[in-house]
MIMARKE-561497 format. One record per residue (C-alpha): x, y negated, z; residue in one letter. Coordinates in steps of 0.25 Angstrom, whole numbers, plus 5000, padded with zeros to 4 digits. Example, Ala and Ser with C-alpha at 12.3 -4.5 7.8 and 13.67 -1.06 7.14 Angstrom:
% residues 2
504950185031A
505550045029S
//
This chain:
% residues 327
511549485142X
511649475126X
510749575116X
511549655115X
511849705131X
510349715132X
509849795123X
511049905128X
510549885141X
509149905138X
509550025129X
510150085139X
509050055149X
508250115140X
509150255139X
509250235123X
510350265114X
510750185105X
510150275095X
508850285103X
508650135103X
509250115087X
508050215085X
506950145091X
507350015085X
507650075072X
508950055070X
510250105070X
510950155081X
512250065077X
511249945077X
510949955091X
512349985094X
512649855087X
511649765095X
512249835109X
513449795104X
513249645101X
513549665085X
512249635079X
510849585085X
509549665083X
508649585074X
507349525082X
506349635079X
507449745085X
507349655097X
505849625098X
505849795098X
506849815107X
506149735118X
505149815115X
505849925117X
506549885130X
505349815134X
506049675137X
505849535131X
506349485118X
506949355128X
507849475135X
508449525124X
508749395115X
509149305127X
510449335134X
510149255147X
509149355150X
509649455158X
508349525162X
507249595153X
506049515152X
504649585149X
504449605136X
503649505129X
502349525123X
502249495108X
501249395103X
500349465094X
499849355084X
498349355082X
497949465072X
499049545072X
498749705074X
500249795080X
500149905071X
500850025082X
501750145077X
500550245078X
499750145069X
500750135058X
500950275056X
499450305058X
499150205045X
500450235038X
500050385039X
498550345034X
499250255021X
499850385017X
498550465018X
497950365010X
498850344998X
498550474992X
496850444992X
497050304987X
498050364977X
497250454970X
495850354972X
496650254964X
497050354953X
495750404952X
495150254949X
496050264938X
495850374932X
494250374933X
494050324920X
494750434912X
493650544911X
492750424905X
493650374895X
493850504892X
492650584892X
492150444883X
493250464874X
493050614871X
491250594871X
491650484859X
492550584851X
491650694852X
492750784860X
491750784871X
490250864867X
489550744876X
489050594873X
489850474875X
488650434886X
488950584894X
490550544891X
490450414898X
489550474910X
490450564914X
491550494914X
490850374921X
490450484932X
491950524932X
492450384934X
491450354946X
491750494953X
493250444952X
493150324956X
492250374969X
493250454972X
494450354971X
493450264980X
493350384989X
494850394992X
494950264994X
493950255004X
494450365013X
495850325012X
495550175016X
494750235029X
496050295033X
496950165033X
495450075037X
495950075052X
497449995048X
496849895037X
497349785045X
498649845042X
498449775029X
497849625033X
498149605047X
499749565051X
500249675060X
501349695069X
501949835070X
502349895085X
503849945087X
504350045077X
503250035067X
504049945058X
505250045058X
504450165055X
503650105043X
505150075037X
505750195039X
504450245033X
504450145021X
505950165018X
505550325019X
504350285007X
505150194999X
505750284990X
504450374988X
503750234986X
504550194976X
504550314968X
503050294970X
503050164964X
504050204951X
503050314949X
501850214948X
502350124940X
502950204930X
501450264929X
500850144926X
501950094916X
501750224908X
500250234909X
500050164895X
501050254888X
499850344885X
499050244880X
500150194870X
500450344866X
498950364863X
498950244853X
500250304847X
499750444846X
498250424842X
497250314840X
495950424845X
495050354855X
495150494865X
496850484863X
496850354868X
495850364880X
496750494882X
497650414884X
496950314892X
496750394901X
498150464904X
498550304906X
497550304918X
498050434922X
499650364923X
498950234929X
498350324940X
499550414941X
500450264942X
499450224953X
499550344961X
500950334963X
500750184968X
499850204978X
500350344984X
501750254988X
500950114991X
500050165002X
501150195010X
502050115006X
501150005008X
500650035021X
502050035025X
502049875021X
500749865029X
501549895042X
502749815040X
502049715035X
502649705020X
502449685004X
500849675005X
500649665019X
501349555024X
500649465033X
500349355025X
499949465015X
499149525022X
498449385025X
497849375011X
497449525010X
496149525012X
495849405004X
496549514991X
495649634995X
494249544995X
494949484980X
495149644978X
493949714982X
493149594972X
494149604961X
493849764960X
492349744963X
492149654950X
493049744943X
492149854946X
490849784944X
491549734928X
491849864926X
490649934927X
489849804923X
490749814909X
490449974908X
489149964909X
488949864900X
489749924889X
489650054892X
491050064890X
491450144900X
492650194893X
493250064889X
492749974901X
493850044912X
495049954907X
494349864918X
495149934927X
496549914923X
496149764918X
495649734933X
496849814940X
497849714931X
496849584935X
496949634949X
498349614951X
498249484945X
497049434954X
497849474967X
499049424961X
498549284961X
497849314973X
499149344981X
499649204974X
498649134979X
498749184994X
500249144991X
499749004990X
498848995001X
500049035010X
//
């Protein structure tokens, strides 16, 4: 008995449709009509479902000698390798999107936490502000830090929400029967609100020195130009947003099916890039306030920021290479 006659006799053994069948499988109905009919030949994950399905061996369906359904086989699951079920994916894809909006808006406010101190600084130097540079600079000190607790706050709570599927994002994974499917039909749904996400983000970022170009055309006044400064910020954060509020999902998506950043063998070298991560930032932070306190130049010493987002692309640029290389 060929492919074909068996999987119309399992079908009908199993009181399908063709349509009822074509939906589990996710495909078309005239697909399966096609492999009934001895026109085309399922490729060998439809096959490895459909045994699943039927609940017979691979050997059976494949080898026309055999007549008689076998017991299906057990897979071999490799060491290390967690199976990620249907009620799991949607349980961490549904945690991804809680999270995107928290992470979001903590990133933004990163960005953004230097602007009342450059410009109560500013205002305190030109006398439009009735207090002393020292109060100026204080204030605005006490701003950034209440920002930037907060931003750490957000992250904090939205990383507890996703802590329970970190594996998703270092360990290889296989995904139970339908997961796969689902996450595309998902993904396809997403893409065009990821991409218009993605436009938006990048035309932010382009535009955000627009303002800092226009403020030495218009006026060469220190509180102009930190105006300025801080309406660029405002575009960087804005341009950031809009990243992160598509890539959260979008990238959990890649997490289940195993794509872009989260292949296997990229997955391998991940947590080798989080432990270069979590130093680079730490010695970015200690340089900052080590440089602030030093110079007091509170005002001026934030450009450490963008310099070491710029330098940290680099570092895990070369990073990646060299994990090229080892492979």
């Amino acid at each position: 008995m060929i492919l074909a006659d068996k999987i119309l006799t399992l079908r009908k053994q199993s009181g399908w449709s063709q349509e009822e069948l074509a939906r589990q499988l996710d495909v078309t109905r005239q697909s399966v009509s096609k492999w009934e009919g001895a026109q085309a030949v399922p490729d060998l994950e439809k096959i490895l479902q459909m045994a699943r399905l039927f609940g017979v061996s691979t050997d059976y369906l494949l080898k026309d000698e055999l007549e008689l359904p076998g017991p299906i086989e057990e897979e071999e699951q490799p060491a290390g390798v967690r199976r990620v079920s249907m009620e799991q994916a949607n349980e961490f894809l549904a945690a991804k999107d809680q999270t995107a909006l928290p992470v979001a808006a903590g990133a933004s406010l990163c960005i953004l936490s230097p602007v009342c101190l450059l410009l109560l600084g500013a205002l305190a130097e030109t006398g439009a502000l009735p207090v002393s540079e020292a109060a100026a600079a204080g204030i605005g000190l006490t701003v950034l830090l209440a920002l930037v607790a907060a931003a750490v706050a957000l992250f904090i709570s939205a990383g507890a929400k996703v802590r329970s599927f970190e594996y998703l994002e270092t360990d290889p994974i296989e995904t139970e029967y339908g997961v796969t499917g689902m996450v595309r039909r998902r993904q396809q749904q997403f893409q065009q609100h990821y991409t218009r996400g993605n436009m938006a983000g990048t035309m932010l970022c382009i535009l955000c020195a627009v303002p800092i170009f226009a403020g030495m055309c218009l006026s060469e006044k220190d509180l102009w130009m930190v105006a300025m400064v801080c309406l660029t910020l405002a575009l960087v954060a804005a341009g950031v947003f809009s990243f992160i509020m598509v890539g959260i999902p979008w990238g959990a998506m890649q997490q289940l099916l195993q794509e872009g950043d989260y292949t296997r063998s990229k997955k391998a070298g991940s947590r080798r890039r989080a432990a270069i991560a979590t130093v680079y930032w730490l010695l970015a932070a200690a340089l900052y306030l080590g440089c602030s306190f030093v110079t007091e130049a509170w005002n001026r010493t934030w450009i450490l920021w963008p310099v070491a987002g710029v330098l940290f692309a680099a570092v895990m640029a070369i990073a990646g290479l060299l994990e090229h290389r080892e492979d």
